[in-house]
N, C-alpha and C positions, 0 to 999 in steps of 0.2 A: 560388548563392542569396544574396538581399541580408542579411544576417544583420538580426537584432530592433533588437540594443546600435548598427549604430549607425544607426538611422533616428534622428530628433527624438528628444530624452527623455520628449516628456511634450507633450501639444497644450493650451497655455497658452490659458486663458479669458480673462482680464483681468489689466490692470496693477491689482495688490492695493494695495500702499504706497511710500511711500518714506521712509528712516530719514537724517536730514539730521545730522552732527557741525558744534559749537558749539562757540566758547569762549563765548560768547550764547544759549545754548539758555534759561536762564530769559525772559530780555526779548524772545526769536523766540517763546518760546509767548506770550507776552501780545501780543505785535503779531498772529501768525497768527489767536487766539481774539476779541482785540476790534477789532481794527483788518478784517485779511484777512477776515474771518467763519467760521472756521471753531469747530465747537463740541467742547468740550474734554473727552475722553473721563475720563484720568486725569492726575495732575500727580502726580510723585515726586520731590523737593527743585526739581531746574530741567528733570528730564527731563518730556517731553509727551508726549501720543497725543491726536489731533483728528481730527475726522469731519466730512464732510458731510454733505449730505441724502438721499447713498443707503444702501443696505444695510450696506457696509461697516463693519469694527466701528471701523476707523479710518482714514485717509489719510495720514496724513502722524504720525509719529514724531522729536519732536527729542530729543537726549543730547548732554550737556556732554563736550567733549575740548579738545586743546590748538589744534587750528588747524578751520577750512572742512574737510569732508570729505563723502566719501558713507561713510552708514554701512550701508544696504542696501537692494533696491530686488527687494521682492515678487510673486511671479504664482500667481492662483490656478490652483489645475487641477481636476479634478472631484472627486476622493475620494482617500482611503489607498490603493488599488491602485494608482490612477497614479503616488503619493509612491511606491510601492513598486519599481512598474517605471520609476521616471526615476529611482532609485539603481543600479539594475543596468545601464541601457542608460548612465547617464554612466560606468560603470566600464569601460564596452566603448569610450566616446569616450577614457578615458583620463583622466576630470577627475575628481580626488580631493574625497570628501567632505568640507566643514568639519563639520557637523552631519547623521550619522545620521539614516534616517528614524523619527520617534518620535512621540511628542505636543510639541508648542513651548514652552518653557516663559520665555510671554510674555504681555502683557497681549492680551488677546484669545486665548489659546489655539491650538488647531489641531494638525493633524498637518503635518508636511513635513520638509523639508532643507534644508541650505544647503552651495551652492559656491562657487567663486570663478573670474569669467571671466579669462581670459588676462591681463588688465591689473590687475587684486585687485579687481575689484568683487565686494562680497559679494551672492550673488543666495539668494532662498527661492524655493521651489516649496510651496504650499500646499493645505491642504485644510479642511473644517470649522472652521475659522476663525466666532469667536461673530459674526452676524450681528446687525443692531439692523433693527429697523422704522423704515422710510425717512419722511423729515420731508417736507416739501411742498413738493414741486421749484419751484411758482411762486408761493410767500410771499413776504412782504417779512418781515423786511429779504433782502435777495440774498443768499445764500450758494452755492459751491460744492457741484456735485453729486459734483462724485466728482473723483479725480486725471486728469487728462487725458493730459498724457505729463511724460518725464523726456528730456532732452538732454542727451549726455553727451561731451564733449571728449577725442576719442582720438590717441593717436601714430601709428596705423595705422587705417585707415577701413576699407580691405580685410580685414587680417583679423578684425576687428571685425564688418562682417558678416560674413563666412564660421563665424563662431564661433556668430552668433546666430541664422542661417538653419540649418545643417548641425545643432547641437546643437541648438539650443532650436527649431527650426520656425520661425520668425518669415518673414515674409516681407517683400520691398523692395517699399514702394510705391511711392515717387519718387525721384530726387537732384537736387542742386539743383547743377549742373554736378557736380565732385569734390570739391567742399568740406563736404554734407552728404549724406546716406542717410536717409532715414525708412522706420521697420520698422513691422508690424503684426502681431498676434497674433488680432487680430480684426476686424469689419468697421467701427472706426474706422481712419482713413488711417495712423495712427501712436498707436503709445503708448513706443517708445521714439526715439530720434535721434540718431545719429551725429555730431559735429562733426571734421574732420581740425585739428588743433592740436599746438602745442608741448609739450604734457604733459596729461598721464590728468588729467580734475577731473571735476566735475558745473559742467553752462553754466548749465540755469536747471530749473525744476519748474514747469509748467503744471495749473492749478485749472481742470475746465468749471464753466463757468457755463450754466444750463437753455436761457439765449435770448437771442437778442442784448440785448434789452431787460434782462435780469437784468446782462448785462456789463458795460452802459455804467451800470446803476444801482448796481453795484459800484465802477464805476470813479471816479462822485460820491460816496460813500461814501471811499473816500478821499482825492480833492479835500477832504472836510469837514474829514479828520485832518490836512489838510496834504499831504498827497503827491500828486505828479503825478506821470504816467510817466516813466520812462524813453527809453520809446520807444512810439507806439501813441498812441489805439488805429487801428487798419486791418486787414486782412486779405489774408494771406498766399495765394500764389500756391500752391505745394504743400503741401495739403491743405485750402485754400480755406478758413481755420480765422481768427475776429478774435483779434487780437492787443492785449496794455497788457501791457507791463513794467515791474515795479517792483522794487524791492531792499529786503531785510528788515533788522533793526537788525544782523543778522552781516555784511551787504553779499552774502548768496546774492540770485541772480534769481529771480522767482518772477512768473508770469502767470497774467491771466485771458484764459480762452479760450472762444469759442461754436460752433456749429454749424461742427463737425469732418467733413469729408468722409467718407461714408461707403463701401465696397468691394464691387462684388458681385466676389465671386472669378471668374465664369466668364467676366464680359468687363471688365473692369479690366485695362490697361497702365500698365505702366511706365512714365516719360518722366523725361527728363533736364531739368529745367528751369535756365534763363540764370539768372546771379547779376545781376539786373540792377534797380536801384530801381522802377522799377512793378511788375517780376513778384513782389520780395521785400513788396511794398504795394500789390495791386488797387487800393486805395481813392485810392490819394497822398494819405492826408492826414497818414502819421507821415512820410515824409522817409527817405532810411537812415540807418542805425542808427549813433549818435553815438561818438565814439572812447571815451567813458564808460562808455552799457553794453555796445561791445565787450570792456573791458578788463575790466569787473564778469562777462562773459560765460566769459571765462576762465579767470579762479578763480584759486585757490593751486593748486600738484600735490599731486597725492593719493598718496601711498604705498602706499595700497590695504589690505584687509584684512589681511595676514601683517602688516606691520610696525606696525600698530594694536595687534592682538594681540600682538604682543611687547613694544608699548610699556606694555600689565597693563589695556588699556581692555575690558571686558569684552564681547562681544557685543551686538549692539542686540535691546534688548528685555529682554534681562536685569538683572539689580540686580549688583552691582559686590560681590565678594567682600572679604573682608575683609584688608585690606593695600592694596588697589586705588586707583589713583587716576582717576572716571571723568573 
């Protein structure tokens, strides 16, 4: 019989947040809150918590450290029994807990855990997390609805999904030959992404925007500050999603994206798509991707959460004890 411990831990709802390390976390939250639009939950010296226009109590999390990093990267799940049964069944995968299931003692609250996948990315699995009354998805000025996906730069791609299918449930929606994988947890195409690369980092974080129209009004919206893309905008071949890439005052990537393909599970396939300039750009109007935000795509290496923690950085989300340097 298939034993409980090691089916999925835990059937993940949505991508909750993501926790981005700074030595710029003060001037990335002022760029994310007036530049990007996102609205600014709380500020604590230079750490942030910013929301969009959905429910979420926040999106996106920045904390002051010494280089680029990922500092953690959230999934809700339905309630405290599931927090309770994805600690027992990761005990039966064999992946050690960082944080206990309890209450979160983080801005926005919650119940859940945290582990760490095979390469130290710190993951939560969440629950009752404080919820806010959603703003108005097609106001102006344009704001991001909610976090769209995270891409993440691994030394192994295989076992990378194997780790995020097998453990966490996640499913492969597409790969893009063998250089990328896109996973889902729900019936967006992807909310996380795979990249095969020279070293563990975080490549970029992806904002939806409500509608094409909100995208490209975004993307004028920074033309006003000054910023052009990077790369974009156009729309990508796997998951049919538009694309603008821009880079924040730390040099992280960071995009705005619209109308994300959606999945029905019972007749959705798989397919292997070509690395090839029209499939990577339906539209051809960005070009391929410049040797610039390749290299802003690949980041610094990330050490991963143990050697963060060793190094006295406190957890994300927490305040920095005393002796600590965050």
């Amino acid at each position: 019989m298939y034993e409980s411990v090691h089916r999925p831990v835990a059937r993940l709802r949505s991508l909750r947040s993501v926790t981005l390390l700074t030595p710029r976390a003060a001037e990335s939250a002022d760029f994310y809150s007036e530049v990007w639009g996102l609205v600014p939950v709380e500020r604590d010296g230079a750490a942030a918590w910013l929301r969009g226009t959905g429910r979420q109590h926040h999106i996106l999390e920045l904390a002051e450290a010494e280089r680029n990093a990922l500092g953690k990267i959230a999934f809700a799940v339905a309630g405290r029994p599931q927090v309770d049964e994805a600690a027992r069944r990761l005990t039966g995968h064999g992946v050690p807990l960082v944080t206990e299931p309890g209450p979160l003692d983080q801005v926005g609250g919650g119940y859940g855990l945290r582990f760490a996948d095979p390469e130290g990315r710190l993951i939560e699995l969440s629950a009752d997390v404080e919820a806010v009354a959603p703003g108005d998805p097609g106001g102006l000025p344009a704001v991001p609805r909610k976090l769209a996906h995270v891409v993440l730069n691994t030394v192994d791609i295989d076992a990378a999904c194997d780790f995020y299918t097998r453990v966490l449930g996640m499913r492969i929606s597409d790969w893009s030959e063998h250089q990328m994988a896109f996973l889902r947890c729900n019936t967006d195409h992807h909310v996380i992404a795979f990249n095969q690369a020279e070293w563990t980092s975080i490549n970029h974080v992806a904002y939806e925007m409500t509608s094409i129209d909100h995208f490209m009004r975004g993307i004028g919206r920074l033309r006003h500050h000054g910023l052009t893309p990077l790369w974009g905008p156009g729309r990508h071949g796997p998951g049919n999603n538009t694309f603008s890439y821009f880079a924040d005052p730390a040099g992280l990537v960071c995009e705005y994206t619209s109308e994300v393909e959606q999945v029905e599970e019972d007749t959705w396939l798989c397919r292997t798509w070509r690395r090839t300039p029209e499939l990577s750009d339906l539209w051809g109007t960005a070009g391929p991707p410049s040797r610039d935000v390749r290299v802003r795509m690949a980041g610094v290496p990330d050490p991963g959460h143990a050697a963060v923690h060793r190094a006295g950085t406190p957890p994300p989300g927490e305040a920095p004890s005393e002796g600590t340097t965050p």
